[in-house]
N, C-alpha and C positions, 0 to 999 in steps of 0.2 A: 883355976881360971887362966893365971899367965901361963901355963902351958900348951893351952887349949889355944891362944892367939900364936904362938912358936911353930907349933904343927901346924895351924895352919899358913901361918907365913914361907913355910917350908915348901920351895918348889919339885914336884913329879920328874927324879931324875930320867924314868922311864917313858916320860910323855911324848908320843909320836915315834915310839922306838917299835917297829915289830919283828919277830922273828925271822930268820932265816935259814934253812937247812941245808942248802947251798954251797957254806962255806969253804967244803969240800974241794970241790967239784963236783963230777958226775959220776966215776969211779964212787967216791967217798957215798953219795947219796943212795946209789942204786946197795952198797952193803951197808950201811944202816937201817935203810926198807925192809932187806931182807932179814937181819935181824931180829926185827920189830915185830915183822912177820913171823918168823921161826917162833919164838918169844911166844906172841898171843897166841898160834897154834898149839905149842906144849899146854899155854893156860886152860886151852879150852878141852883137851884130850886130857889130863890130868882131872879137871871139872866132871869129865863124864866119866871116867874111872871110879871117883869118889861117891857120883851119884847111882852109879852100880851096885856100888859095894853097899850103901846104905839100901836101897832096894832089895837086894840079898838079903840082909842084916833083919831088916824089918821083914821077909817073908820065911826067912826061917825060926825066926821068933814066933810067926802067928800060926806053926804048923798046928792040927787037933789032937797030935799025942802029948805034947810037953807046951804049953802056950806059957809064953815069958814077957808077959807087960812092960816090964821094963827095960829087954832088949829091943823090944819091938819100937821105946820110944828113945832109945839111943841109937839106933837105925832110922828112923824119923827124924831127928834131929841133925844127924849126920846128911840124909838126902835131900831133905830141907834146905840146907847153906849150899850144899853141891849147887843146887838146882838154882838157886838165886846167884853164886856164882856164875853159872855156866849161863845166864840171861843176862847180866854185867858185862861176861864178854863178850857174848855175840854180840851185845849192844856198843861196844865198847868205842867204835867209830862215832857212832848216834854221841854218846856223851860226851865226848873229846871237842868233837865239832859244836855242840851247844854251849858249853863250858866257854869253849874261845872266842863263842859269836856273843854271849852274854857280856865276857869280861871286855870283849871289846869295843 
């Protein structure tokens, strides 16, 4: 309980404080963007890579000469997380922006 009166008595070093990207300059801001950019492009090309491969994975598991259930569901698995990665990132603006309009 005296704890609980401590924290709260404790003022918000961060209250009224927002971000700024700026700091830089305009040099500094335009290659951080680009960065960022480069960055979530690999993520997303990487994502479709992986959901290829499990695509693969899983249809050559399900050929009618040799059928392998089990490859078929570790190539399932595998496309699975690709696939919900690669929706994370193209979303990746959409959450960023909700995130900071919530916490703010």
């Amino acid at each position: 309980m005296h704890t609980l009166l401590i924290a709260a008595a404790i003022q918000n070093p961060l209250d009224g404080i927002l971000p700024d990207f700026s700091f830089g300059g305009q040099e500094f801001t335009q290659l951080w963007q680009k960065l960022v950019a480069a960055a979530w492009a690999i993520g997303i090309i990487v994502s479709i890579v992986y959901l290829i491969r499990g695509l693969v994975e899983m249809a050559g598991a399900s050929n009618d000469i040799n059928p392998n259930p089990q490859v078929h569901a570790q190539g399932r698995a595998k496309a699975l997380s690709a696939f919900i990665a690669l929706i994370l990132l193209a979303a990746l603006a959409i959450i960023v922006g909700v995130t900071l309009s919530l916490a703010g």
